[in-house]
N, C-alpha and C positions, 0 to 999 in steps of 0.2 A: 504494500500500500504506500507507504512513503517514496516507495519509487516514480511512483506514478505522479508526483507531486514536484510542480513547475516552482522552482525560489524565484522567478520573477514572479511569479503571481502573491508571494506572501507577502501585506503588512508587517512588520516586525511594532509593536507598542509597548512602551512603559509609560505608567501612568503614576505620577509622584502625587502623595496626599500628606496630608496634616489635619493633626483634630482642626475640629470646628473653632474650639474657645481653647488658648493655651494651657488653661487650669479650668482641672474639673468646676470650681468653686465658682467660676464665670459664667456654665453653662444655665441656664432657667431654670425652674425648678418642677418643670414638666420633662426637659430633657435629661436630668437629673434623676429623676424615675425613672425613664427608660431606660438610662444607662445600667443601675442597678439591678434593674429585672432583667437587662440582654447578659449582665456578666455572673450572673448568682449563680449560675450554674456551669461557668466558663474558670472563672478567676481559683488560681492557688490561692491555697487558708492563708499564706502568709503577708497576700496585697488587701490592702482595703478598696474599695471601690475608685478613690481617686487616687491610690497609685495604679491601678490599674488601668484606669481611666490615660495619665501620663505614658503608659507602659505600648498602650493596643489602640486607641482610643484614631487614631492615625490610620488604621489599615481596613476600620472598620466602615462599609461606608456609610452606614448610617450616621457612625460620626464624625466623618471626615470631609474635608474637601479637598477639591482637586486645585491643582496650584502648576502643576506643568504636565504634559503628555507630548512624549516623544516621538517619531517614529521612522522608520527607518525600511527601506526598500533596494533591492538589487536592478538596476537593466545593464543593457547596453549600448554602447555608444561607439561605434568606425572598430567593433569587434572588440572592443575593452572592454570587462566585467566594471560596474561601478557601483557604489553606496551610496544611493543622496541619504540626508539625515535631517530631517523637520522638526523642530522643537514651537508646540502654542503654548504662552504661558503667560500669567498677569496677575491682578488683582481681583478679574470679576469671573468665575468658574464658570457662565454663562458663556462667557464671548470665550474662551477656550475649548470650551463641549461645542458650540456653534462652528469657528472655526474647525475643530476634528472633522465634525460633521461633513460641515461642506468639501474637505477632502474627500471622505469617504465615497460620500454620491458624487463628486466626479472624476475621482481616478480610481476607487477600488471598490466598483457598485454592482461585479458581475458574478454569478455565480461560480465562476474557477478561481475570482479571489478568497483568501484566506487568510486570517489573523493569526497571528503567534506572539503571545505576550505572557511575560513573567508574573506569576498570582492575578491571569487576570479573572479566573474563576470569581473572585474575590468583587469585581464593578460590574 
């Protein structure tokens, strides 16, 4: 099966996050409760919910944002294998998912493309 599979056709993405609020103690006290209820049955005895919160709170996405997404694709060019590398990245998570976006539907919008990304299980 993997042989059959074209690397021009792959996406390659990483997608960098950070909690939402840098300290548990910032977040609301709605999101506050969720946090506790998503990790009560996640978290080792020895974190309390806002070191753990500091610990995961990043990878999670519910409580996380997104702050840069990379990515990265093989062609060719007069017979040279090459790497372009595309980094969207800012302050507003919106205009970067937007930005992604409009890559996606118009250079890798077809069914023989493919994505390949590091914990992307995870977004």
């Amino acid at each position: 099966m993997l042989g059959e599979i074209k690397i021009k056709n792959i996406l390659f993405l990483s997608i960098e996050t950070v909690p939402l609020k840098e300290r548990f103690e910032n977040l609301d006290p709605y999101l506050k409760g969720l946090w506790k209820e998503k990790v009560s049955q996640q978290k080792k005895d020895e974190f309390t919910a806002e070191g753990y919160y500091k610990k995961k709170a990043g990878v999670m996405a519910e409580f996380a944002k997104i702050i840069c997404i990379s990515v990265g694709y093989l062609f060719t060019d007069n017979n040279e294998a090459l790497f372009r590398i595309k980094s969207f990245f800012g302050e507003n998570e919106k205009t970067i998912l937007s930005s992604f976006n409009a890559l996606l539907e118009s250079s890798f919008n077809s069914d023989y493309h493919q994505l390949c990304a590091h914990n992307g299980k995870e977004f």
